[in-house]
C-alpha positions, 0 to 999 in steps of 0.5 A: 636480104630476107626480112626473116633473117636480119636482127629481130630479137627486139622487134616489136609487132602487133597483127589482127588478133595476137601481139607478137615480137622477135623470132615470133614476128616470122611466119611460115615453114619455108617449104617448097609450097611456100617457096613456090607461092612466091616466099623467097626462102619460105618464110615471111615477117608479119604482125606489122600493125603498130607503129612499134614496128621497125626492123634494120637490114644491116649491110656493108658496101664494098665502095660507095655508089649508087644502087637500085632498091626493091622491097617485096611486100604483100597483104592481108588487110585488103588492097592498101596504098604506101606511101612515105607518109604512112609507111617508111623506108629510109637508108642510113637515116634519110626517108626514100621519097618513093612513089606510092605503091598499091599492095594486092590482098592476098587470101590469108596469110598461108596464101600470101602473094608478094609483089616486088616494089622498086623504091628508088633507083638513085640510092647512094650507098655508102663504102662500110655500113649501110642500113635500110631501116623499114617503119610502120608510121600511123595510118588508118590501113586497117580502117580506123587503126594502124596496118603495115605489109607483110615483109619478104625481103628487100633486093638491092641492085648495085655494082659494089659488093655487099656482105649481110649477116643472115641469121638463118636459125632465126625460124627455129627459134620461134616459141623460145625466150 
């Protein structure tokens, strides 16, 4: 589920020197060069640096079982360490307990690399309406105030069948109201 194309109307983020929020929180042009960095569609969330940012990747199960989840982050704020404590992913309103993560520092954000991080393999989905829900809790990532990762996508690994709306036009809404 790419980041880029859940609901993000209403999210709200912050990055190194501009506020920004919904469509805007997207940054790329999802070419083939950005696709080949890595960037699973050629786009990327950003501007995660508050404790205002939350975004939900909404998606229903065909039945209830267990699933693997992997989040695809990156950074620009340097090498940053996650953890529950500073970075949340919770599933239908349970924190993940997963192990801290090392995230590598890119160059900028034109030359992000990502790194796909396993949170758990003993997910229980639910058979319906399942959300993995990622937040950004107080932490000092950027020194003395708040960081977050940059955000690509979230994998899942499951033998049920998942259905998610993608809102693929999201990117060309940049810059409108």
């Amino acid at each position: 589920m790419e980041a880029e194309y859940v609901d993000i109307v209403d999210v709200v983020g912050s990055g190194l020197s501009s506020d920004q929020s919904g469509y805007n929180l997207i940054y790329g042009d999802g070419t083939q060069a950005q696709k080949d960095l890595g960037w699973s569609s050629g786009y990327y969330v950003g501007y995660t640096y508050t404790t205002e940012f939350k975004l939900d990747f909404v998606f229903k199960a065909d039945k209830a079982t267990t699933a693997t989840i992997i989040i695809r982050l990156g950074s620009e704020l340097g090498d940053i360490m996650l953890t529950p404590d500073n970075f949340e992913v919770s599933l239908n309103g349970t924190p993940i307990n997963y192990a801290a993560m090392t995230i590598q520092n890119s160059e900028s954000m034109a030359a992000m690399k990502f790194e796909d991080k396993t949170l758990t393999s003993n997910a229980s989905l639910l058979q319906g309406e399942n959300t993995i829900s990622v937040r950004i809790l107080d932490n000092d990532l950027r020194g003395s105030t708040t960081g977050g990762p940059t955000i690509d996508c979230i994998k899942i690994r499951t033998d049920a069948i998942l259905r998610y709306t993608e809102n693929t036009d999201n990117p060309a809404n940049r810059g409108s109201i």
